[in-house]
N, C-alpha and C positions, 0 to 999 in steps of 0.2 A: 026847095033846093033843086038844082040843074042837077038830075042825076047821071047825066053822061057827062059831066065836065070835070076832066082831072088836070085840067089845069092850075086850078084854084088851092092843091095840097089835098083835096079829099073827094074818091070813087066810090062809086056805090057796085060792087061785084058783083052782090046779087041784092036780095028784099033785107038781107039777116047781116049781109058782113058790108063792113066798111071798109077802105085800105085810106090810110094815112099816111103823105111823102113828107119827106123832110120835116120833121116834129122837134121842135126843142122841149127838152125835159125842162122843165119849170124846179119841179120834188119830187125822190124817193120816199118815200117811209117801207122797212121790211122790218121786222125779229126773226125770219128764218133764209132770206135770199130766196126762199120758194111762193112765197106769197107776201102781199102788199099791195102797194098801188103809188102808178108814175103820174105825175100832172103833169099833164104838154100841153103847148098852146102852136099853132097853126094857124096858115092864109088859110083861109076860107070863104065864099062868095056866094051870093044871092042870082034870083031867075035876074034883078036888074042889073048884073053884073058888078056889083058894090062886094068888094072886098075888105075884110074887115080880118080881127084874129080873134083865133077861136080856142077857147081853153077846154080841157075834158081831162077827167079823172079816170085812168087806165088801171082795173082794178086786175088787177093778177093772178091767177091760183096756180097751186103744183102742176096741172093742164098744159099753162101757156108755155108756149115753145120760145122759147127767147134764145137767138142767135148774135153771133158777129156776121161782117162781109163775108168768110167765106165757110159759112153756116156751121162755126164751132159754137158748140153750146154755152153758155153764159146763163150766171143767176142774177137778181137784184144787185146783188153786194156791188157787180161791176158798173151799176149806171150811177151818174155824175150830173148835176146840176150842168146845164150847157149842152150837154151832147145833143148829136142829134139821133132821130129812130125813124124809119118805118113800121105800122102798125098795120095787122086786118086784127078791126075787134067787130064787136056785136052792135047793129044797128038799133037795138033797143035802148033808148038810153034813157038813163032819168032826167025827171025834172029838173031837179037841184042846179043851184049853182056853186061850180061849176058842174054840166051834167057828168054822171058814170056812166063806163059803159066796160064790157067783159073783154080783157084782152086775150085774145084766139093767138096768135106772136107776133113776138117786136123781135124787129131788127135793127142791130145797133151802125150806125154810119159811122 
């Protein structure tokens, strides 16, 4: 992965965080609006410049900051299948498909 390319929907900030542009929610699942986890799929691109879309399971806990555009606070209950987000989560991600990875905050578009 081109880590200096945010063109592609996805920076690399630092070795640990990732930021993700324009994210469509794929799924919610929550029982509490505090924790759960959102699936979003995203452009994303290789060193050969092949852009493909990328799915990843943004898993949530009480922690994650999750905002609107002008940074009011919002739980789970308000995301919607379609929207879009901004995300910085955790560059560890799992194997699995699709991989997980720890959401640090999502911003709602």
């Amino acid at each position: 992965m081109n880590r200096n390319n945010s063109s592609q929907g996805m920076t690399y900030l630092n070795d640990n965080i990732i930021h993700v542009e324009n994210a469509l929610i794929e799924e919610v699942a929550t029982d509490t609006g505090k924790r759960g986890y959102v699936l979003i799929s995203f452009q994303a691109g290789d060193d050969n410049n092949m852009i493909y879309m990328q799915e990843v399971r943004l898993n949530v806990a009480e922690e994650t900051i999750i905002i609107d555009e002008e940074g009011r606070p919002l739980n789970l209950y308000a995301f919607e299948e379609g929207m879009r987000i901004d995300a910085d989560i955790s560059a560890a991600m799992t194997r699995s498909i699709p991989p997980q990875s720890y959401a640090y905050r999502v911003k709602v578009l």
